[in-house]
The first five atom37 places (N, CA, C, CB, O) and aatype in JSON, in Angstrom:
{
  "aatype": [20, 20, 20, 20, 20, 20, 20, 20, 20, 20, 20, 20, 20, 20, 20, 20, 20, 20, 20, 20, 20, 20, 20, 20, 20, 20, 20, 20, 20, 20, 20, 20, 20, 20, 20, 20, 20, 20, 20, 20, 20, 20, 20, 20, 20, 20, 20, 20, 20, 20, 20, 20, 20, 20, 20, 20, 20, 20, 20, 20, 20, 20, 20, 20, 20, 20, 20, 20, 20, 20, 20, 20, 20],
  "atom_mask": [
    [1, 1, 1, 1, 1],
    [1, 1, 1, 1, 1],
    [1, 1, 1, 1, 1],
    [1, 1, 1, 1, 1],
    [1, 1, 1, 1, 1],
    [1, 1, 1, 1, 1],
    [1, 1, 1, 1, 1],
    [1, 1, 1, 1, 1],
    [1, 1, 1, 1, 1],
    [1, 1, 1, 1, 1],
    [1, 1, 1, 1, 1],
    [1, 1, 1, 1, 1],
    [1, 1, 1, 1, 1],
    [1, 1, 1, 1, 1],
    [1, 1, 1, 1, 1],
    [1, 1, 1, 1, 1],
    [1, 1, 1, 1, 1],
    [1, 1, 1, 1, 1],
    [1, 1, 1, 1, 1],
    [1, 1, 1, 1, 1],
    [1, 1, 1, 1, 1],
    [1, 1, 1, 1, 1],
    [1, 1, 1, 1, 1],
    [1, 1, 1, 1, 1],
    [1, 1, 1, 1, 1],
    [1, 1, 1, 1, 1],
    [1, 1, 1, 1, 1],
    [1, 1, 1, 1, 1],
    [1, 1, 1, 1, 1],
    [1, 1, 1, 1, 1],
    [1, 1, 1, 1, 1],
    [1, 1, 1, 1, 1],
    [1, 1, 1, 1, 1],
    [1, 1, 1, 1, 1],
    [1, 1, 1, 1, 1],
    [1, 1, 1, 1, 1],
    [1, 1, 1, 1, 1],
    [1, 1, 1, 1, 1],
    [1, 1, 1, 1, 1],
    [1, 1, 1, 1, 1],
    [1, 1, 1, 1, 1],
    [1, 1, 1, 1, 1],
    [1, 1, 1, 1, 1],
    [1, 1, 1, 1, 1],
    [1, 1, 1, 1, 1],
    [1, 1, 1, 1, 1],
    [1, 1, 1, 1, 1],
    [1, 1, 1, 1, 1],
    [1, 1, 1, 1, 1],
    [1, 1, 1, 1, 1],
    [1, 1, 1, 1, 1],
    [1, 1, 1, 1, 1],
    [1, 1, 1, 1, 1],
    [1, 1, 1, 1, 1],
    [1, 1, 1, 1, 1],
    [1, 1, 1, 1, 1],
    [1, 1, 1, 1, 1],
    [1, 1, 1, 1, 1],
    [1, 1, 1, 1, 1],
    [1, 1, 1, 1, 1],
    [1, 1, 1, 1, 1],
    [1, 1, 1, 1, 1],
    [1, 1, 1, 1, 1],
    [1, 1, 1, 1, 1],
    [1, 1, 1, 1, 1],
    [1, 1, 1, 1, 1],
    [1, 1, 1, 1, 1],
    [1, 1, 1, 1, 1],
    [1, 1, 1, 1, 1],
    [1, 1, 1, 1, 1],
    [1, 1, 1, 1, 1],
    [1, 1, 1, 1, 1],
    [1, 1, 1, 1, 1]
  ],
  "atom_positions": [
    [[3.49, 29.64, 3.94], [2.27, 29.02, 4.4], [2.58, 27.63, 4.94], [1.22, 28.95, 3.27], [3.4, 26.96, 4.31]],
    [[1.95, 27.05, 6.18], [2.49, 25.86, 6.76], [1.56, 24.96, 6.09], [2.53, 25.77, 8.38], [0.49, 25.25, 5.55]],
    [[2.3, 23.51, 6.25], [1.21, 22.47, 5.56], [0.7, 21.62, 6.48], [1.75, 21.55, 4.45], [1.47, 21.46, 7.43]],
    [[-0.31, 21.03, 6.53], [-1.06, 20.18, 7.08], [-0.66, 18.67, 6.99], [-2.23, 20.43, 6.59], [-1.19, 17.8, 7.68]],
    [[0.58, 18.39, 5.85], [0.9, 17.28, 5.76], [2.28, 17.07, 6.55], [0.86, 16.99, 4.41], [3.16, 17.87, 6.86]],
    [[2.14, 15.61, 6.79], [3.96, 15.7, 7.04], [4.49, 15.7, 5.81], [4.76, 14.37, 7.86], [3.88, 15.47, 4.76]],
    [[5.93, 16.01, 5.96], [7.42, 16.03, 5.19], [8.09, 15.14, 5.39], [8.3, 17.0, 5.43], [8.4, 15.09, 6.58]],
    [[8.6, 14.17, 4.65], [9.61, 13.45, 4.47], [10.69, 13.48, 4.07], [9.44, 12.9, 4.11], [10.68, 14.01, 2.96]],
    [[11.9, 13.12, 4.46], [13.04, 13.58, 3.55], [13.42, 11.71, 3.26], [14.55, 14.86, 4.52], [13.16, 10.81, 4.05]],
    [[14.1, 11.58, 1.86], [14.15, 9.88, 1.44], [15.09, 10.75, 0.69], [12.72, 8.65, 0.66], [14.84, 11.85, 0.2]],
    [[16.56, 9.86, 0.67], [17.06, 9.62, -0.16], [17.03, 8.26, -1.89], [17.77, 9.71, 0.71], [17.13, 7.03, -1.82]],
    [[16.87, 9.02, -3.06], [16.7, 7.99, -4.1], [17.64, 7.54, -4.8], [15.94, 8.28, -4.93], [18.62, 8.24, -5.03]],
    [[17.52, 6.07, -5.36], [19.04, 5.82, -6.03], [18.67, 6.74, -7.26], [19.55, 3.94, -6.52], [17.58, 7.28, -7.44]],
    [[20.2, 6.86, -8.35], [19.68, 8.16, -9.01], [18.74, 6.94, -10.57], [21.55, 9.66, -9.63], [18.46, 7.44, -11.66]],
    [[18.47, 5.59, -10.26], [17.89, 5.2, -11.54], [16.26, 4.81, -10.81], [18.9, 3.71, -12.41], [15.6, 3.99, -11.43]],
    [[15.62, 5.44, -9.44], [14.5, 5.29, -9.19], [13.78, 7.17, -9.28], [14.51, 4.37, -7.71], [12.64, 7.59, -9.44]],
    [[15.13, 7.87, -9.08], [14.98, 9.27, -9.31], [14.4, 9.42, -10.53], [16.2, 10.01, -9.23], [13.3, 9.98, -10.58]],
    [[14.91, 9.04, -11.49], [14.92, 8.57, -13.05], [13.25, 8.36, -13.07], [16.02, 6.89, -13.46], [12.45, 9.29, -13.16]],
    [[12.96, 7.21, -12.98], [11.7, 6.57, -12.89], [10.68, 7.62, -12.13], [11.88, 5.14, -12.09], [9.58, 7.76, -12.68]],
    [[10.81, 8.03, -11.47], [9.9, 9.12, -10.83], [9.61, 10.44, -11.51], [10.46, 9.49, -9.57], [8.49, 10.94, -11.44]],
    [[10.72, 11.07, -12.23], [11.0, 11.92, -12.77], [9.86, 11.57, -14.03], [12.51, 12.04, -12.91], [8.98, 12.34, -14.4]],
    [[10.12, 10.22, -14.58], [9.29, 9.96, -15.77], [8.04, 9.83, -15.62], [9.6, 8.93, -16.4], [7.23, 10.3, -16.42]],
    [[7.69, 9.1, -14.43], [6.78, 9.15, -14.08], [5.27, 10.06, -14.26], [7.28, 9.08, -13.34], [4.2, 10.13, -14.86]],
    [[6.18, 10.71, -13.17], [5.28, 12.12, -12.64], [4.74, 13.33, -13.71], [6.31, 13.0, -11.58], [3.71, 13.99, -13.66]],
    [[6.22, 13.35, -15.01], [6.18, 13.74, -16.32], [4.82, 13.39, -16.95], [7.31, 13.13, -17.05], [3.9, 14.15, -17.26]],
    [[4.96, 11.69, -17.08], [3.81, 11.27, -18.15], [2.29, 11.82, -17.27], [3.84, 9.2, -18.49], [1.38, 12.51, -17.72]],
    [[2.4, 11.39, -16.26], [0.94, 12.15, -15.3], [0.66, 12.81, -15.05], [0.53, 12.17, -14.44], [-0.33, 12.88, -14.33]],
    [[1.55, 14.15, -15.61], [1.63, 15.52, -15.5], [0.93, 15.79, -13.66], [0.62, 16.28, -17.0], [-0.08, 16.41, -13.33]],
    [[1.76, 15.2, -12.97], [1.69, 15.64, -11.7], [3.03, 15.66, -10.94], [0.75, 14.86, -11.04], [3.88, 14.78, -11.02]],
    [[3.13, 17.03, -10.02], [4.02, 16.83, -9.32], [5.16, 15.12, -8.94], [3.24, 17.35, -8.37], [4.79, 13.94, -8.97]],
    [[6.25, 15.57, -8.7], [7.11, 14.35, -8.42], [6.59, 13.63, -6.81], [8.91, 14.93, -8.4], [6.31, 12.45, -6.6]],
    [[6.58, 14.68, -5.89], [5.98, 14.74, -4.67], [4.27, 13.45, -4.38], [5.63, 16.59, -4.67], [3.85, 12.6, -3.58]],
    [[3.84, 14.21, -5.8], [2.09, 13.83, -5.61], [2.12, 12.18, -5.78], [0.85, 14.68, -7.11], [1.45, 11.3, -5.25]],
    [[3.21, 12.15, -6.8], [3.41, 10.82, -7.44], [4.21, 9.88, -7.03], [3.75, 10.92, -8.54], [4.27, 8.73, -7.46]],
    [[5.02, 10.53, -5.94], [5.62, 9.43, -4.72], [4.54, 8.94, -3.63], [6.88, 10.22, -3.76], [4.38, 7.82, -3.13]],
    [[3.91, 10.1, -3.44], [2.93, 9.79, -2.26], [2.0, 8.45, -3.07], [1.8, 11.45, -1.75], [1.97, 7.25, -2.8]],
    [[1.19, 9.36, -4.28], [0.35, 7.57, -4.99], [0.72, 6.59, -5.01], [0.06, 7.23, -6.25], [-0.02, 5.72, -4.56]],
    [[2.04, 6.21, -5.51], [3.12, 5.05, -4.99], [2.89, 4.54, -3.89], [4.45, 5.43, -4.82], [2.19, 3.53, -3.83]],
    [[3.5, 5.19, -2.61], [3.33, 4.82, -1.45], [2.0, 4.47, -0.98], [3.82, 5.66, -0.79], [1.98, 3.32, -0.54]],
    [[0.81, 5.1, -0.91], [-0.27, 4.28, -0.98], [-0.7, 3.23, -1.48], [-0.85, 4.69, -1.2], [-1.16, 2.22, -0.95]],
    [[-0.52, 3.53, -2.63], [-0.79, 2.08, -3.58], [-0.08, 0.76, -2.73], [0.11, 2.22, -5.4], [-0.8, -0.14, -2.28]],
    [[1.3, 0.76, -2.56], [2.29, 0.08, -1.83], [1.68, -0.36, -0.24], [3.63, 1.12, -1.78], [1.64, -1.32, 0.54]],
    [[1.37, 0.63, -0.34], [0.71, 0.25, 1.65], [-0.42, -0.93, 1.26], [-0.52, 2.12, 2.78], [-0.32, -2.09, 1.67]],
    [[-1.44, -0.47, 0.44], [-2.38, -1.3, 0.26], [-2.5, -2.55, -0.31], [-3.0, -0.81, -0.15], [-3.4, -3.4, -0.33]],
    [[-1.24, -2.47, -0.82], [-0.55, -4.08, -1.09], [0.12, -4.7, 0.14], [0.74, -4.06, -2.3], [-0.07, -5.91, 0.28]],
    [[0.7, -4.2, 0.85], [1.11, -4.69, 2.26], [0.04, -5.4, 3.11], [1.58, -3.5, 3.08], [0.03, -6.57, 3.5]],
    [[-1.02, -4.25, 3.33], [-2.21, -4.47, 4.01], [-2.69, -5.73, 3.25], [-3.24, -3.21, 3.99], [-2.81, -6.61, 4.1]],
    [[-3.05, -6.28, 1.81], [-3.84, -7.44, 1.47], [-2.91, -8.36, 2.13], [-4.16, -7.72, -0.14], [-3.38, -8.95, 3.1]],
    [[-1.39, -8.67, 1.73], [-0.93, -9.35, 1.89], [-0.82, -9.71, 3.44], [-0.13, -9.14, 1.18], [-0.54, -10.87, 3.72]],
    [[-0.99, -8.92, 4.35], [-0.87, -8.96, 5.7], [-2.54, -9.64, 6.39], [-0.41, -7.24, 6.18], [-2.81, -9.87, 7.56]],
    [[-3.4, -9.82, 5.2], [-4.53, -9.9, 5.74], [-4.76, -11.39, 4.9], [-5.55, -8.52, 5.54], [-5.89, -11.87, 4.97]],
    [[-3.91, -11.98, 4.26], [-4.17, -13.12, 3.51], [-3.41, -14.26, 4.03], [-3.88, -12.9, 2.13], [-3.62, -15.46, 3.85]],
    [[-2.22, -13.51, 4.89], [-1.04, -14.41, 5.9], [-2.65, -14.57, 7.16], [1.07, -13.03, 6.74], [-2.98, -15.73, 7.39]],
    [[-3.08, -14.0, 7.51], [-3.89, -13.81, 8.51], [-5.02, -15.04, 7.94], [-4.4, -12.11, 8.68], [-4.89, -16.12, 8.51]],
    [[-5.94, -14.97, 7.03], [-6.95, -15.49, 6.59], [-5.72, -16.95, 6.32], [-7.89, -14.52, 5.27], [-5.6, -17.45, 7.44]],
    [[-5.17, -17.44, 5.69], [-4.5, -18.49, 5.36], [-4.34, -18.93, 7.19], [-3.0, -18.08, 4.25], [-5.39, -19.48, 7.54]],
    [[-3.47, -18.84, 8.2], [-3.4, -19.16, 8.99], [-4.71, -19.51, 9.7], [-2.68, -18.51, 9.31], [-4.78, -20.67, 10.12]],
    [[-5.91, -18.6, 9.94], [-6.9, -19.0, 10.18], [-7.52, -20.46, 9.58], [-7.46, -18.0, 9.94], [-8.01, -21.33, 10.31]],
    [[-7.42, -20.54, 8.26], [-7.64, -21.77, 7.72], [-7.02, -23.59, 7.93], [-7.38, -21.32, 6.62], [-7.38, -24.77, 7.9]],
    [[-5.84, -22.69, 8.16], [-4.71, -23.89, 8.75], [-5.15, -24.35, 10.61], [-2.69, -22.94, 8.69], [-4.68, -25.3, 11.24]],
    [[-5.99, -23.51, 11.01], [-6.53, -24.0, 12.61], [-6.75, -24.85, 11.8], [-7.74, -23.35, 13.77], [-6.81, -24.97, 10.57]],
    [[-6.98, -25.85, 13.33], [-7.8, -26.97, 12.89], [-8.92, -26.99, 14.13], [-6.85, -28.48, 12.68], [-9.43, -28.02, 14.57]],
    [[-9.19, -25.58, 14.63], [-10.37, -25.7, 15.45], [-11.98, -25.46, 14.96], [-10.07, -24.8, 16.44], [-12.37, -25.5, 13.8]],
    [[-12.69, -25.23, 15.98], [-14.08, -24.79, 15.2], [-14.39, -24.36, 14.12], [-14.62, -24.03, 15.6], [-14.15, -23.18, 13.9]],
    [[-14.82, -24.92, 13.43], [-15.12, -23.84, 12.34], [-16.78, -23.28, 12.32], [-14.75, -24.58, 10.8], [-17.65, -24.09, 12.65]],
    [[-17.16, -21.88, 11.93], [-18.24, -21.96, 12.04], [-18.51, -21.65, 11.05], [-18.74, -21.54, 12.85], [-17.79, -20.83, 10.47]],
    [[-20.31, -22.48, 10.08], [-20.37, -22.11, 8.43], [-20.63, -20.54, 8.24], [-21.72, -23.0, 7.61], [-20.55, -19.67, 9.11]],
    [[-20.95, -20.41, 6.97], [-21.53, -19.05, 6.27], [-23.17, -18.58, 6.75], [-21.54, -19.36, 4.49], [-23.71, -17.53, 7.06]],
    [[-23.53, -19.84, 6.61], [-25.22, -19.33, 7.01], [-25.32, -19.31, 8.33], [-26.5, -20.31, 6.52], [-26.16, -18.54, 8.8]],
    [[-24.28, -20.37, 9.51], [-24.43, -19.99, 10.84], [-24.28, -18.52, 11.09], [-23.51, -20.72, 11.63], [-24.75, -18.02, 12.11]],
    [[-23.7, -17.86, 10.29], [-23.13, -16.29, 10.7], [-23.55, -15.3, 9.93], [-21.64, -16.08, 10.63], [-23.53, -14.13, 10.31]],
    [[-24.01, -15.72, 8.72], [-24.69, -14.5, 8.02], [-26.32, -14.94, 8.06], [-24.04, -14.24, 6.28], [-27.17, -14.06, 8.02]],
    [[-26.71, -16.44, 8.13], [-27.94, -16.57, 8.14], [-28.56, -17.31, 6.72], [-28.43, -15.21, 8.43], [-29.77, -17.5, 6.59]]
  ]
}
């Protein structure tokens, strides 16, 4: 049966293999399911941090600023 997801192939060192293995054990979920949660989780830490370099720089303008109630009212 074909899958709808992609496939990845990653090589692991064998003491994150380890960790995954335990992992996935204690959560009684697939090793697979529990790399992917990882990796999300991980993205969405990227994404804040990519959006706080963003908001910090914005702050550091030193142009217009416009207030809270000009824009929400």
């Amino acid at each position: 049966m074909a899958t709808t997801k992609r496939r990845l192939n990653i090589t692991l060192s064998p003491e994150i293999d380890e960790l995954i293995k335990e992992i996935a054990k204690r959560d009684e979920v697939p090793q697979a399911t529990k790399v992917a949660e990882l990796l999300r989780s991980s993205l969405l830490l990227e994404e804040d941090r990519a959006l706080s370099l963003l908001g910090e720089e914005r702050l550091r303008d030193k142009g217009k600023k416009i207030s809270h109630t000009d824009i929400w009212g």
